[in-house]
Every structure is written in C-alpha cells, then in structure tokens.
TORFIZA-154748 format. One record per residue (C-alpha): residue in three letters; chain; x negated, y, z negated. Coordinates in Angstrom, 1 decimal. Each point is the difference from the previous one (the first is absolute). Last residue first. Example, Ala and Ser with C-alpha at 12.3 -4.5 7.8 and 13.67 -1.06 7.14 Angstrom:
2
NODE code unit      u      v      w
NODE  ser    A  -13.7   -1.1   -7.1
NODE  ala    A    1.4   -3.4   -0.7
***
This chain:
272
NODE code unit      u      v      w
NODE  unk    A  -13.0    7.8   22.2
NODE  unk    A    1.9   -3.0   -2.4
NODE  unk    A   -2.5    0.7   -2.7
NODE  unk    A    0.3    3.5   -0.1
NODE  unk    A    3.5   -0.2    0.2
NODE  unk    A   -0.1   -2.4   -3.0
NODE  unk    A   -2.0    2.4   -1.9
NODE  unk    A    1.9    3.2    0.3
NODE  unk    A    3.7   -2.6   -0.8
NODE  unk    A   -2.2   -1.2   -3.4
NODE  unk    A   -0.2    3.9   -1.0
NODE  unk    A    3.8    0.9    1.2
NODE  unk    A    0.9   -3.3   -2.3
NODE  unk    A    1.9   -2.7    1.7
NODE  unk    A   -2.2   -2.7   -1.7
NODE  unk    A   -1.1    1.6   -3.2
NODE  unk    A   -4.2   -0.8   -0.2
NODE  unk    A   -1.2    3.3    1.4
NODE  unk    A    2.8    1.4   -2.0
NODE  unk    A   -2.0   -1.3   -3.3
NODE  unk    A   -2.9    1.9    1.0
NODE  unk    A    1.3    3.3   -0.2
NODE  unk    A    1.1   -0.4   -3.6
NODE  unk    A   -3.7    0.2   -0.9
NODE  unk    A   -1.0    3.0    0.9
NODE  unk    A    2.8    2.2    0.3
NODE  unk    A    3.7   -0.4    1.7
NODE  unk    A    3.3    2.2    0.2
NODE  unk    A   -0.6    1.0    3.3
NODE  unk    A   -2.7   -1.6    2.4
NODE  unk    A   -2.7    2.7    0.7
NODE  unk    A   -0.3   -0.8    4.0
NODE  unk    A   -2.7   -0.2    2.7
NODE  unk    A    0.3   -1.5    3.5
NODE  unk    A   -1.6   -0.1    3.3
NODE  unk    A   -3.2    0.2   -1.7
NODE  unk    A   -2.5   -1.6    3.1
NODE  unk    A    1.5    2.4    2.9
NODE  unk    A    1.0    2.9   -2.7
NODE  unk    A   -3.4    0.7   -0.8
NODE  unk    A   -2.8   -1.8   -1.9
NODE  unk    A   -1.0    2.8   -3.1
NODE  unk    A    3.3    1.8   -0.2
NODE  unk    A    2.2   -3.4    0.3
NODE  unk    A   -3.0   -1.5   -2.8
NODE  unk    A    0.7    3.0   -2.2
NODE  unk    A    3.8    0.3   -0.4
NODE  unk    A    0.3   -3.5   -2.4
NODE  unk    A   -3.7    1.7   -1.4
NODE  unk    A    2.1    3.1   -1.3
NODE  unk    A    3.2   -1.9   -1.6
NODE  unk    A   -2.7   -1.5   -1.8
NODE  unk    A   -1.7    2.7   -1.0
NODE  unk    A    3.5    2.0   -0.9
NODE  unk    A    0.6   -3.3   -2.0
NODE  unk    A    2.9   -2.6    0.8
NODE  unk    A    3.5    0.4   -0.6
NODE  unk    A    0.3    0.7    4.3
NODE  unk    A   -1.5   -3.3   -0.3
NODE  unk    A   -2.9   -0.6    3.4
NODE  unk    A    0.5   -1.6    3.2
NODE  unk    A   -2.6    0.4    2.7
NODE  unk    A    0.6   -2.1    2.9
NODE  unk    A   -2.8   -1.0    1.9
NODE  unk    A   -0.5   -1.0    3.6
NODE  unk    A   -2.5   -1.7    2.4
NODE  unk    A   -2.5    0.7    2.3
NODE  unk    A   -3.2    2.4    0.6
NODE  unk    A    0.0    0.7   -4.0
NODE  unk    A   -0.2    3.7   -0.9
NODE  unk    A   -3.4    0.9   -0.7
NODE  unk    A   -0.7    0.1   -3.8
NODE  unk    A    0.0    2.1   -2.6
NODE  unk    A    3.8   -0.4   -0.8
NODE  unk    A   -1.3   -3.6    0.0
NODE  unk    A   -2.9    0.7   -3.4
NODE  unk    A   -2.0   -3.0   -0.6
NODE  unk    A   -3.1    1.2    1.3
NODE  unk    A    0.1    3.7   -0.7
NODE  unk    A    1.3   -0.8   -3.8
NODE  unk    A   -3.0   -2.7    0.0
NODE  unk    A   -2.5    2.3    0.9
NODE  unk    A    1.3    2.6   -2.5
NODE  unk    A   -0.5   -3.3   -2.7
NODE  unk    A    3.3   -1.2   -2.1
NODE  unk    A   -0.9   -1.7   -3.5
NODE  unk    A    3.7   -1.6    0.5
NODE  unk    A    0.0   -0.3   -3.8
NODE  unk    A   -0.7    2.9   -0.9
NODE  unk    A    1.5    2.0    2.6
NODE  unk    A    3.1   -1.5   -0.4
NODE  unk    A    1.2    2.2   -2.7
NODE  unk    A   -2.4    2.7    0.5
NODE  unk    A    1.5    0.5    3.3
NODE  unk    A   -2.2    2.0    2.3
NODE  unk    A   -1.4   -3.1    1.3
NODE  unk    A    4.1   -0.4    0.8
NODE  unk    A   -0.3    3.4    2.0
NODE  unk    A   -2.7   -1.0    2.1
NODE  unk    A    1.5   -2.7    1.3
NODE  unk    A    2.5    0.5    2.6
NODE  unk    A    2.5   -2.1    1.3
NODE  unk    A    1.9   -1.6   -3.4
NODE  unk    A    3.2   -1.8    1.3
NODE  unk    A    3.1    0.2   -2.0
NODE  unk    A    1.7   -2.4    2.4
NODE  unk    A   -2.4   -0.9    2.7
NODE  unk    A    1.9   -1.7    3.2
NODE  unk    A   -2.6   -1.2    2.2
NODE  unk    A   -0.1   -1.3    3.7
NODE  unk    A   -1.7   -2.1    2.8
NODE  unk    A   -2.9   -0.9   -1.9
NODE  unk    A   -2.4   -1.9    2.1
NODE  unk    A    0.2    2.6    2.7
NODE  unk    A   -4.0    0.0    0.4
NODE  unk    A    0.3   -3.7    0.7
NODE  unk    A   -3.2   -1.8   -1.8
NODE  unk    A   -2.2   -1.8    1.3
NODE  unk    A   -3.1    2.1   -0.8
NODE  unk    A    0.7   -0.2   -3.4
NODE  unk    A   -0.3    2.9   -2.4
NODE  unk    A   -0.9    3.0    2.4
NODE  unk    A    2.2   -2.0    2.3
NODE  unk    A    2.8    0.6   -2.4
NODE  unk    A   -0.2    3.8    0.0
NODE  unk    A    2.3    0.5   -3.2
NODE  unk    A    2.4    3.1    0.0
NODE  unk    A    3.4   -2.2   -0.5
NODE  unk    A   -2.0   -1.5   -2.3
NODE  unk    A   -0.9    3.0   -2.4
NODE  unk    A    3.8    0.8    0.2
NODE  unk    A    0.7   -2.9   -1.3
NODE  unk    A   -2.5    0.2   -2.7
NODE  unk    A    1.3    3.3   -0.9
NODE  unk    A    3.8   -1.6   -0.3
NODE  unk    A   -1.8   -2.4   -2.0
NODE  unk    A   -1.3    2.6   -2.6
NODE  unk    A    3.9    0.9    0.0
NODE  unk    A    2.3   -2.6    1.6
NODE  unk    A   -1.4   -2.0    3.0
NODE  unk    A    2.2   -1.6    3.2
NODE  unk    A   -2.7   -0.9    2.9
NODE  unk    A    1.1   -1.9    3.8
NODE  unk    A   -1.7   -2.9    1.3
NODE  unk    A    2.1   -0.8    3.6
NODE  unk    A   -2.9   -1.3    2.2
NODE  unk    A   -1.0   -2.9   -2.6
NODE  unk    A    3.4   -1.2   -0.1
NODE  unk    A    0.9   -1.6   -3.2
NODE  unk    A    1.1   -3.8    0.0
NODE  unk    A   -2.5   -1.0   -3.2
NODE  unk    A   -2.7   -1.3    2.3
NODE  unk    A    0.8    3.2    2.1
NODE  unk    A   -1.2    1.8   -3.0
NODE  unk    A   -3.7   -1.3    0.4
NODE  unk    A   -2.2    2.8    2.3
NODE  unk    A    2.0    2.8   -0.4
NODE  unk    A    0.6   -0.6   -3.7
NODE  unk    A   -4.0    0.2   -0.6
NODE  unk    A   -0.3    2.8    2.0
NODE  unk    A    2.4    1.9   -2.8
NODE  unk    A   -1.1   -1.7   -2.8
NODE  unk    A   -3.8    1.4    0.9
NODE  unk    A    0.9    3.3    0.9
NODE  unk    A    2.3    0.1   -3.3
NODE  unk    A   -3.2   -1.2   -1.9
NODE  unk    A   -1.9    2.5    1.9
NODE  unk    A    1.9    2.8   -1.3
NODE  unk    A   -0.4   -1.9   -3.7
NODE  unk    A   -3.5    0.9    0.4
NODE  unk    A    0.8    3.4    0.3
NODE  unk    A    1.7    0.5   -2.5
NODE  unk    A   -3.2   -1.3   -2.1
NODE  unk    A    0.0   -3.1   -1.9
NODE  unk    A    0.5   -1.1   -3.9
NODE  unk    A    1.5    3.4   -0.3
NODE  unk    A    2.4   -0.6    1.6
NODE  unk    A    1.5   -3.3    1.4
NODE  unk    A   -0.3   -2.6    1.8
NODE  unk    A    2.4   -0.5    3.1
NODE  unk    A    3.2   -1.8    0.2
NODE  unk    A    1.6   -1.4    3.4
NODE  unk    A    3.9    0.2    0.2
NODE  unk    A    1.0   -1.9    3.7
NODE  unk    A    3.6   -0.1    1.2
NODE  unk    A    1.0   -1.7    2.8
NODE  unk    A    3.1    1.9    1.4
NODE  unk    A    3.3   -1.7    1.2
NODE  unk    A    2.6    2.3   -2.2
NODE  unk    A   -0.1   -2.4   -3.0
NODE  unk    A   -3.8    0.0    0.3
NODE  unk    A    0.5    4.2   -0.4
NODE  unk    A    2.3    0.4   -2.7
NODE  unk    A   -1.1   -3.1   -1.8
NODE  unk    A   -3.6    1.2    0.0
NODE  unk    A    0.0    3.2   -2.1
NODE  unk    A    0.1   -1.8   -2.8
NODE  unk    A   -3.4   -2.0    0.1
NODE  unk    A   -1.2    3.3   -1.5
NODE  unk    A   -1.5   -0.5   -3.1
NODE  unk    A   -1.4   -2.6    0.5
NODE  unk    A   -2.3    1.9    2.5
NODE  unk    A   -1.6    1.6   -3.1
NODE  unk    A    0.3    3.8   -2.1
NODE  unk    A   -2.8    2.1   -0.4
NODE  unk    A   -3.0    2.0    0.9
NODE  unk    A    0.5    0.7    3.8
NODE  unk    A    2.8    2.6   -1.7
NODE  unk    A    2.3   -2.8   -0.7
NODE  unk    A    1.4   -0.5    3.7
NODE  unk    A    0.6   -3.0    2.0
NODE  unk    A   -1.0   -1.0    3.5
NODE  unk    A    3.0   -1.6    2.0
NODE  unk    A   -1.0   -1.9    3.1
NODE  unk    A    3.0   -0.8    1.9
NODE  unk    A   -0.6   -2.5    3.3
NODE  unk    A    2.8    0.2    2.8
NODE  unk    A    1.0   -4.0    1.0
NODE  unk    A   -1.3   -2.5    1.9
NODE  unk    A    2.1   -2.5   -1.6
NODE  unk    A    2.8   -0.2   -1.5
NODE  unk    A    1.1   -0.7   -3.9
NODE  unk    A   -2.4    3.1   -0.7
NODE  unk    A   -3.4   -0.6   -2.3
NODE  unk    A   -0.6    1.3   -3.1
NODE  unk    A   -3.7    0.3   -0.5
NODE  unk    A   -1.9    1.1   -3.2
NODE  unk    A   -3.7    1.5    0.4
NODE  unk    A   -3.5   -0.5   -1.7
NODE  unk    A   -3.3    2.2   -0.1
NODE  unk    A    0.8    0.8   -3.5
NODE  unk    A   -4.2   -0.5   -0.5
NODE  unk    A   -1.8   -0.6    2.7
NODE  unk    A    0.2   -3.3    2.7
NODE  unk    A    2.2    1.0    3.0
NODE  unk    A    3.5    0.0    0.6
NODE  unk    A    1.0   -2.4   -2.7
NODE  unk    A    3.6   -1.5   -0.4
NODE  unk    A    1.3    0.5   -3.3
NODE  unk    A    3.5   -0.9    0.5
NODE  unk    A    1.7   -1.1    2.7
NODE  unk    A    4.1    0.2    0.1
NODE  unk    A    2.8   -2.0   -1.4
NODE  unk    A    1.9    2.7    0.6
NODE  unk    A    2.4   -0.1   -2.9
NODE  unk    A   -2.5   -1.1   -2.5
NODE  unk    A   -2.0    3.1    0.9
NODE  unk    A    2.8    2.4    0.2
NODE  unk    A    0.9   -0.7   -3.4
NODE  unk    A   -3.4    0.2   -1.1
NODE  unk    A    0.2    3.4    1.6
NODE  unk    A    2.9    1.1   -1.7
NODE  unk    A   -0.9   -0.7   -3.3
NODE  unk    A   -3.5    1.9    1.0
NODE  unk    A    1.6    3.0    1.6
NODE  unk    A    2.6    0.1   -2.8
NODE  unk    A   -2.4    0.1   -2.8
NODE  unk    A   -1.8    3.2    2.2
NODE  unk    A    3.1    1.3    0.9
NODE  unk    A    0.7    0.4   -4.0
NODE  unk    A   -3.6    0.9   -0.7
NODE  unk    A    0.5    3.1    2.0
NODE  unk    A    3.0    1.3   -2.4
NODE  unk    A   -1.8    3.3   -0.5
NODE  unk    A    0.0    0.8    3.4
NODE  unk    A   -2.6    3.5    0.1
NODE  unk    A   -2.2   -1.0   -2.4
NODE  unk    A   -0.5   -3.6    1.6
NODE  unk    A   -0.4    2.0    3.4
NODE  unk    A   -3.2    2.0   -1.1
NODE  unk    A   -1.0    1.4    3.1
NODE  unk    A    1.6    3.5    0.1
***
C-alpha cells in the first residue's frame, strides 16, 4: 500500500527527468539557490522570483518519504507558476534518519517564518504565502496549514498560510509506523504519530486545502486524499479529487504542465 517504487516500475524514469528538468528550469530562471533559513543541516531554500513585484509566494515542499529525494530535484515545478506571476520558493529539509520527523516539522515552521519575514526582498508578498507539497510534503503542508505561529513567534500572523494544495498527501501517521518499510528508517515514536498527525488535529481557523490524490494510486493513498476533508470539514477541504489516469509520480508532472487541470487548482488558489 506504501511501497510506490513497486507499484510504478519506471519510477527512476521521472526521477532522471525531474532532475534534467530541474536543471533546465534552474538555468532558465536564473533563480537563488541555496539560500539559508536558519543554521542546521539542509536548512536552505531556492527562490524564483516573478518579473513583477509583490507577487503571490509558492512554497512547494517535496516528497521522498521524509527520507529522500532533494530540492534539486524539483526546481521544475517553477516555470509554471513564475511564468504565471508567482514567486516560487523550494526549501529542503534534512532528512531521515539522521533526524526525527518531527524535527523536520520545525524545519518547515522555520522556512516557512523565515519566508514571511524576507520574501518581499525577492518581490513576494508576505500576506499571500500559499503551500504546494507532493507526498511526505503534502503531510508537511498540511502540518502548516495547522501550525499556531504565535506558539513559534509571537509576531507571527496566525493566517500565515493562506492555502495548500497536497497531492498524495499522508494525514495520519499511525499507519506508516505500521509500515515496516518506513518504519525502519523513520524510527516513528506513538508520541510522535499523535504529534505529527493533521487528520488528528483541529481543523485550522483559516485557510484552505485541496486534497488531490492519483485515482492509480494505492487504496491507502486514495484513503488519506479522503481523510483530511473527513477530519477538517467541508469549510477548510472545499475540494478532494482522485485525478484519472495518474499515480504517484505522474501526478506531479501536471502540477508543472501549464494549462493542466492540476496547475489551473493551484492558480485559482493563488489568485483567491
């Protein structure tokens, strides 16, 4: 049910054409790279600024479990998106085992205050900060939509994030500790499942999420795309779909295809 690599046997094939297209995307942009947003380790970020300023501020958090995979990576979804007037930011985060899942929680807490307080250097606006994440990223998207920012930093705006689109999002933890597979090397704790879990959570007092998930996708994935609308309500979930026709990987590419129903979810977000 987890194993996604077993399921899409050609995963290496969208990871070589994630990097190619990333360093593409890179030299196209001439974007940031490598910026840090704080001192510990991965605690860096990638900017691609818009041609105007002022403009809506995209934070995408990858996926790879919370154990794998890199910002590089990723610099591909930012075409769409600056192309369409959005800044795009991609921060990274260390990695598991080498830290706890929850210590890359408050990495994303961290990145995320840390954009509020310095995008507008770059031509982002501060007030507009809105969350894209795919997989373990779609959970640390989530994660932020539920943050209590004046629990962090006294300054700041409860309504930091103003919305999140998680595709393949993971909202409940007690079934990956369950997972052999990423049990060992996620080295999950009960505490940790209650404290990292959003389906567990109180439904944020602003904001919105949409849940997309790949109707190819796993019965447990399919299952967590439905779980965060049953856990928050209708008011904060206005939206959940199993996109036809893709799984776990091919999903993300139509968050990068300008014109694509996926990129058109995220640009009314945006534009809201």
């Amino acid at each position: 049910m987890y194993n996604n690599r077993a399921r899409v046997p050609d995963f290496a094939s969208f990871f070589a054409q994630w990097a190619a297209d990333s360093q593409a995307a890179r030299a196209l942009l001439d974007g940031l790279t490598d910026i840090a947003y704080g001192a510990g380790p991965s605690e860096n970020l990638d900017i691609f600024p818009a041609a105007q300023a002022n403009a809506p501020v995209l934070v995408f958090i990858h996926g790879g479990y919370w154990r794998s995979l890199d910002k590089s990576d990723h610099s591909f979804v930012a075409p769409a998106s600056v192309s369409q007037g959005v800044c795009v930011v991609v921060p990274n985060y260390a990695l598991c085992p080498a830290v706890t899942l929850s210590d890359i929680v408050m990495q994303m807490v961290k990145a995320l205050a840390w954009v509020w307080r310095c995008i507008d250097r770059w031509g982002g606006d501060p007030s507009r900060i809105h969350i894209a994440g795919h997989s373990a990223g779609g959970h640390l998207a989530a994660m932020m939509m539920a943050c209590q920012w004046a629990r962090y930093q006294t300054d700041l705006p409860p309504d930091l994030v103003k919305s999140v689109l998680s595709i393949s999002g993971l909202y409940e933890l007690d079934s990956v500790m369950r997972s052999p597979m990423l049990q060992s090397s996620l080295h999950l704790t009960e505490s940790e499942v209650l404290r990292c879990s959003p389906a567990w959570m109180p439904a944020p007092a602003s904001g919105s999420l949409i849940s997309v998930a790949g109707a190819l996708e796993s019965e447990a994935f399919i299952r967590h795309n439905h779980l965060i609308q049953q856990a928050w309500g209708h008011e904060r979930v206005p939206l959940v779909e199993d996109l036809q026709g893709l799984h776990h990987f091919s999903i993300v590419n139509e968050l990068a295809k300008p014109g694509s129903h996926l990129h058109g979810l995220l640009m009314q977000q945006l534009r809201a």
